[in-house]
C-alpha positions in Angstrom: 3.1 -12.6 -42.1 1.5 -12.0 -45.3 0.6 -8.5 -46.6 -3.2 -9.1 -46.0 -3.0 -10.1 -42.4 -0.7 -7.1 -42.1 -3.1 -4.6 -43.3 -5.7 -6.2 -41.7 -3.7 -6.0 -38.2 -3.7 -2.5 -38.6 -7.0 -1.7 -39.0 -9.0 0.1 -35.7 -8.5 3.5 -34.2 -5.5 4.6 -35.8 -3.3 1.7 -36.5 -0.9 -0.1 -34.5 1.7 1.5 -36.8 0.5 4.7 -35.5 1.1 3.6 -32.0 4.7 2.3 -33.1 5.6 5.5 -34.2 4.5 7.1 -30.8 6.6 4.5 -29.0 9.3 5.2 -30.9 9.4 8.6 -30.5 8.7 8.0 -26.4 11.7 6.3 -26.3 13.3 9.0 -28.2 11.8 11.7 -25.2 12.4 9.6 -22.7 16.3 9.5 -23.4 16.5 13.6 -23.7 14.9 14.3 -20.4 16.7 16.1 -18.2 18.8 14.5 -15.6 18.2 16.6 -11.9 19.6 14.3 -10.0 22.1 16.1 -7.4 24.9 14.7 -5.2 23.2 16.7 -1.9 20.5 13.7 -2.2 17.6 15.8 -3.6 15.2 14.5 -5.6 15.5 17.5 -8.3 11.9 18.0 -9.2 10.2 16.4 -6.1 12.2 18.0 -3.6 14.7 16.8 -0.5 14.9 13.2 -0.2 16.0 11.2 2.7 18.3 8.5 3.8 15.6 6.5 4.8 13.1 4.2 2.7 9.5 4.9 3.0 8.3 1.2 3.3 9.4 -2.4 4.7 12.8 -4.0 3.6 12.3 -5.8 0.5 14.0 -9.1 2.4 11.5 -9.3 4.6 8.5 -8.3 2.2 5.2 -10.4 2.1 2.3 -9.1 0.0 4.4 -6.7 -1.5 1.1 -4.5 -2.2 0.5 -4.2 1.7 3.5 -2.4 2.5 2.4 1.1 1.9 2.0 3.8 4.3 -1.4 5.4 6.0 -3.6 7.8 4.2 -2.9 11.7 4.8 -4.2 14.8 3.7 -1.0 16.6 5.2 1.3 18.4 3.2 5.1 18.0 3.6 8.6 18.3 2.0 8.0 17.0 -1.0 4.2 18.2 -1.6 5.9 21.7 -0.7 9.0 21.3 -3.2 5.6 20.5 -5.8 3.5 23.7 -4.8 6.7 26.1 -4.7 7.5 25.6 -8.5 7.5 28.7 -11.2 5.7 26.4 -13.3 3.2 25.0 -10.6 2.5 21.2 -11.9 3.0 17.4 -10.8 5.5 16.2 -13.2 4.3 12.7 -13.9 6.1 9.5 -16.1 3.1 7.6 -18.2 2.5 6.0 -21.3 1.3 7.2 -24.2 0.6 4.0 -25.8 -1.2 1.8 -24.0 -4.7 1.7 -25.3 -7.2 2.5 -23.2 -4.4 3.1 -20.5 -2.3 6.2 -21.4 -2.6 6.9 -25.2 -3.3 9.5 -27.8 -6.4 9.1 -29.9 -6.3 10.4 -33.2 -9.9 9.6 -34.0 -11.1 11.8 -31.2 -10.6 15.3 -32.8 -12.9 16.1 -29.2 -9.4 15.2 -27.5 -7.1 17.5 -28.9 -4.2 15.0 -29.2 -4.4 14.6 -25.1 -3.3 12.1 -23.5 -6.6 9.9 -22.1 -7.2 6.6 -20.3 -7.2 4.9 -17.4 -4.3 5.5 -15.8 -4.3 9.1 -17.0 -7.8 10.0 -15.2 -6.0 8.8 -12.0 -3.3 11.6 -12.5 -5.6 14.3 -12.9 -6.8 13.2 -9.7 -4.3 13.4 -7.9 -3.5 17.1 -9.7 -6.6 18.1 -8.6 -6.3 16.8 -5.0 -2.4 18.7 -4.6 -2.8 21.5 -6.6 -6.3 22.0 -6.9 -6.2 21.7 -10.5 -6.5 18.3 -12.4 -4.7 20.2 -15.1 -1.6 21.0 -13.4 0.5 17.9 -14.9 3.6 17.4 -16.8 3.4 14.4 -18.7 6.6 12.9 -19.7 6.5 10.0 -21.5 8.6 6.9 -19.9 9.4 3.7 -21.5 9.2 0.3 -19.9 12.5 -0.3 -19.2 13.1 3.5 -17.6 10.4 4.0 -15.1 12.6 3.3 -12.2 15.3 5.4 -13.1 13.1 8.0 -14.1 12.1 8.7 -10.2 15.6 8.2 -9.0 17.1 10.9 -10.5 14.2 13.3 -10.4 12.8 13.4 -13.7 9.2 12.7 -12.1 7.3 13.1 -9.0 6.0 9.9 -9.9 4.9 7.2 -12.6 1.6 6.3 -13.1 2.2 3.1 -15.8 0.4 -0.2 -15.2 3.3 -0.7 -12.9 3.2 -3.5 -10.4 4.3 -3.1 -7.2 6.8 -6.3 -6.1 9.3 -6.8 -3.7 12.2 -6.5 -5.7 11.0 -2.7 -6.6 10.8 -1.6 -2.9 14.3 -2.0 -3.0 14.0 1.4 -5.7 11.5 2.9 -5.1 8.0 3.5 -3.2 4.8 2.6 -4.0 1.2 3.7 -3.4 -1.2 1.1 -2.3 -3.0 -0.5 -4.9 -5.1 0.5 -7.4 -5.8 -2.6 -9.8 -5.5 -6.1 -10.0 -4.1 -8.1 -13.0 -2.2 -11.3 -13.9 0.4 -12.1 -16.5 -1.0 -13.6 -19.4 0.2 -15.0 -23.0 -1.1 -12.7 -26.1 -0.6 -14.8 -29.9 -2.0 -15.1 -33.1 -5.9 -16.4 -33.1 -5.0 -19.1 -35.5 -2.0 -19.9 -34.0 -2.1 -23.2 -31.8 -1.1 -21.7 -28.7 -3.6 -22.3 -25.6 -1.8 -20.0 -22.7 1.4 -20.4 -20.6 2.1 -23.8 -21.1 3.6 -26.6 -23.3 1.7 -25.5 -26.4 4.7 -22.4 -26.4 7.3 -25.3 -27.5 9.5 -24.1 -30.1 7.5 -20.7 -29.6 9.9 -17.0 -29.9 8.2 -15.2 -27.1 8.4 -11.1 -26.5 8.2 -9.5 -23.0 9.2 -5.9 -22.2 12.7 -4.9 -20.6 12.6 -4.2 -16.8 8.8 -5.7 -16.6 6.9 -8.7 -14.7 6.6 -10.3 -17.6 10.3 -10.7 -18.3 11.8 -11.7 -14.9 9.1 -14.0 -14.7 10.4 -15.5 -17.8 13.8 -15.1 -17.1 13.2 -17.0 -13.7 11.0 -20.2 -15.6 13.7 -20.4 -17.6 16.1 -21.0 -14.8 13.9 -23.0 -12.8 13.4 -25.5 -15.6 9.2 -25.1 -15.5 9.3 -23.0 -18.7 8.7 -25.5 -21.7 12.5 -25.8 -22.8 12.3 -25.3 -26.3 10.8 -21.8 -25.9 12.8 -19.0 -27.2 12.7 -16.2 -24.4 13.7 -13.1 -27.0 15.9 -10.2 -25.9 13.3 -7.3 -24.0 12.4 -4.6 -25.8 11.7 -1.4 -24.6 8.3 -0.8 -24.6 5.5 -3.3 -24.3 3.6 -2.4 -27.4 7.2 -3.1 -28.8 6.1 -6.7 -29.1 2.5 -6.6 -30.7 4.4 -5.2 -33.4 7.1 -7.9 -33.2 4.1 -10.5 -32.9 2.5 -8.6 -36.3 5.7 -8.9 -38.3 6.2 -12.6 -37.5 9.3 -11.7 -35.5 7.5 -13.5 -32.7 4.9 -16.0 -31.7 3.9 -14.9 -28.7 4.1 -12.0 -26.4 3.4 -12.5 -22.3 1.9 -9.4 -20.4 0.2 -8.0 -18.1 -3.5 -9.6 -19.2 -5.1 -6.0 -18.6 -2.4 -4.4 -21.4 -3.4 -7.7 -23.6 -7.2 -7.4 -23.5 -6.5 -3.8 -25.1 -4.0 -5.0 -27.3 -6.4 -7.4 -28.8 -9.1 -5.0 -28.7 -6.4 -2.8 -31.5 -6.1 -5.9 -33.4 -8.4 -8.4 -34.1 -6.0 -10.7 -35.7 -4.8 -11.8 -31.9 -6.2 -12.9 -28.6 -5.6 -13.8 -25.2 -4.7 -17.1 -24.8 -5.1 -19.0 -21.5 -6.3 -17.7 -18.3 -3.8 -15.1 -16.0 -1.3 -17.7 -13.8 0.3 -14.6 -11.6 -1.8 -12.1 -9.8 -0.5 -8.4 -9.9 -0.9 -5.2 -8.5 -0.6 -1.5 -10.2 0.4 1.2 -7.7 1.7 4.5 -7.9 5.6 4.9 -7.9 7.3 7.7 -6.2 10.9 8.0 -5.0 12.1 6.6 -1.6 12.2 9.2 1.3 8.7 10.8 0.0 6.6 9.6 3.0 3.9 12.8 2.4 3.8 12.4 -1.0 3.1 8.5 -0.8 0.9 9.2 2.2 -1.5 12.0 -0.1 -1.6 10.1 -3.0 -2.9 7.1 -0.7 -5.4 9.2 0.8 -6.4 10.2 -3.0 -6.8 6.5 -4.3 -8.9 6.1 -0.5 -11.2 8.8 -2.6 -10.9 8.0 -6.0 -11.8 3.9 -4.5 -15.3 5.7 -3.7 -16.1 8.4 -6.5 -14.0 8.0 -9.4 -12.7 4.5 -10.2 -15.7 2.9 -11.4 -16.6 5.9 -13.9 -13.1 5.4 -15.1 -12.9 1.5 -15.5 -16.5 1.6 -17.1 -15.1 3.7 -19.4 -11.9 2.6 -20.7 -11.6 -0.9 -19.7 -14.9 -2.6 -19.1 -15.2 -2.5 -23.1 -12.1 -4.8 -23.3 -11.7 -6.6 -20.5 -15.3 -8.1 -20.6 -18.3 -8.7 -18.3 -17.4 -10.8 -14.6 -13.4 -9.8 -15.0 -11.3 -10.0 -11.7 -10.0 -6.6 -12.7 -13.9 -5.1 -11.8 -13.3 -4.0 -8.4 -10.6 -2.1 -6.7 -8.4 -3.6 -5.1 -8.2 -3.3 -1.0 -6.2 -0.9 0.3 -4.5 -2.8 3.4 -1.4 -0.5 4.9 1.8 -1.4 6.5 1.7 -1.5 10.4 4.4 1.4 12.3 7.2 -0.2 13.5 
């Protein structure tokens, strides 16, 4: 990349250089967190776990994004473990570098350096709704590649981080129902000759985020022999936003994402665009530990809310600007639960 294109990539709100500082020093928080976890199978800041999983068996999961539980108001073991705290707040993993999702603007003085965006408003919700203030949260920031682990050993109650809910991931942890649609799509240069997720990526180094969609879907293509063989599949990185800077510095051609993410991305930089149309479809839910059944159950009856009064103020806001007029991403999704057993 040439030193025009570069300064010209960085142009915008702040700079994707700006961002790539913030994701660094995520990465840097997320490895000095504290570890909770405890051998007497406690979740360490969301209270007792239990043996049991909160949601079907991933070997037998359909529509992964149909296997949460009903909505409840109640409280229980968990929400109690929450409320009892000395410092009294839902301690939450999100990004801070997602645009439009979970970021810090620096041209909003009106901001204060807080965290704002989609997924963000969604917390404060479900602050609100638990603790009867929306600004009784904890943010910790939580890269990619670390969200799972992150609710394991009880570093968060939960993540709220454009993360898709999928069978594999029951197996780790449970999920909310769903409260956006995407697909995985291919991000690249506007002058490059790449037309989406096909053979136009011959020969092509593409980027993809540790631990993410994106990457096992690559991974799998690549196994499966329907990924355009000469495509270079390049080692994850940690964060997503890792790769638009990758993609920037000619270190690769093409990044593959969650469209949603990519629409903002381009949105930063005007030097790349989406490419091709979404060829997965994918849901965002809410990610708490297994064992948390009133926790999962609340935060379902919050997004049964939020569905009504809420969403649509939020998605005006942040994403309707990027994503564009007539975008599948408009609506909520339906909320469909799993049946008792």
């Amino acid at each position: 990349m040439n030193a025009r294109r570069l300064r010209a990539s960085l142009r915008g709100w702040g700079g994707v250089g700006t961002m790539a500082l913030a994701c660094v020093t995520a990465l840097v928080l997320a490895l000095m967190l504290p570890n909770s976890a405890r051998g007497d199978g406690s979740t360490g800041v969301g209270g007792p776990g239990l043996a049991r999983g909160t949601q079907a068996r991933a070997e037998d999961c359909t529509d992964p994004q149909n296997q949460s539980l009903a909505p409840s108001g109640a409280d229980g073991t968990t929400i109690d473990a929450i409320k009892n705290r000395k410092d009294r707040r839902l301690i939450v993993g999100v990004d801070q570098n997602s645009y439009h999702w979970g970021y810090r603007d620096p041209n909003n003085p009106k901001a204060g350096g807080d965290l704002e965006g989609f997924d963000i408003d969604l917390v404060h919700a479900i602050a609100k709704n638990i603790l009867g203030d929306e600004n009784a949260v904890q943010f910790r920031a939580i890269p990619t590649s670390q969200r799972i682990p992150a609710i394991q050993s009880g570093q968060v109650d939960m993540v709220v981080r454009t993360m898709t809910i999928n069978c594999t991931r029951l197996k780790d942890v449970a999920f909310s129902a769903p409260y956006f649609k995407t697909g995985q799509q291919v991000l690249a240069p506007v002058s490059s000759g790449i037309t989406g997720y096909d053979k136009s990526l011959a020969g092509k180094k593409i980027c993809s985020a540790a631990k993410s969609t994106a990457n096992e879907r690559l991974v799998a293509d690549r196994k499966a022999g329907s990924l355009v063989s000469s495509a270079v599949v390049l080692p994850p990185v940690p964060n997503q936003l890792d790769c638009l800077v990758r993609l920037q510095l000619g270190e690769a051609d093409a990044v593959v994402t969650d469209g949603a993410l990519a629409a903002s991305q381009a949105a930063q930089d005007p030097t790349v665009e989406l490419k091709g149309g979404t060829f997965t479809t994918e849901y965002y839910g809410v990610a708490m530990k297994l064992g948390a059944e009133d926790l999962v159950r609340r935060v379902n009856q919050v997004l049964a809310d939020y569905r009504k009064d809420g969403w649509r103020q939020s998605y005006d806001k942040w994403l309707a600007p990027t994503l564009g007029p007539h975008s599948p991403s408009e609506s909520p999704p339906p909320a469909l639960y799993r049946q008792p057993t």
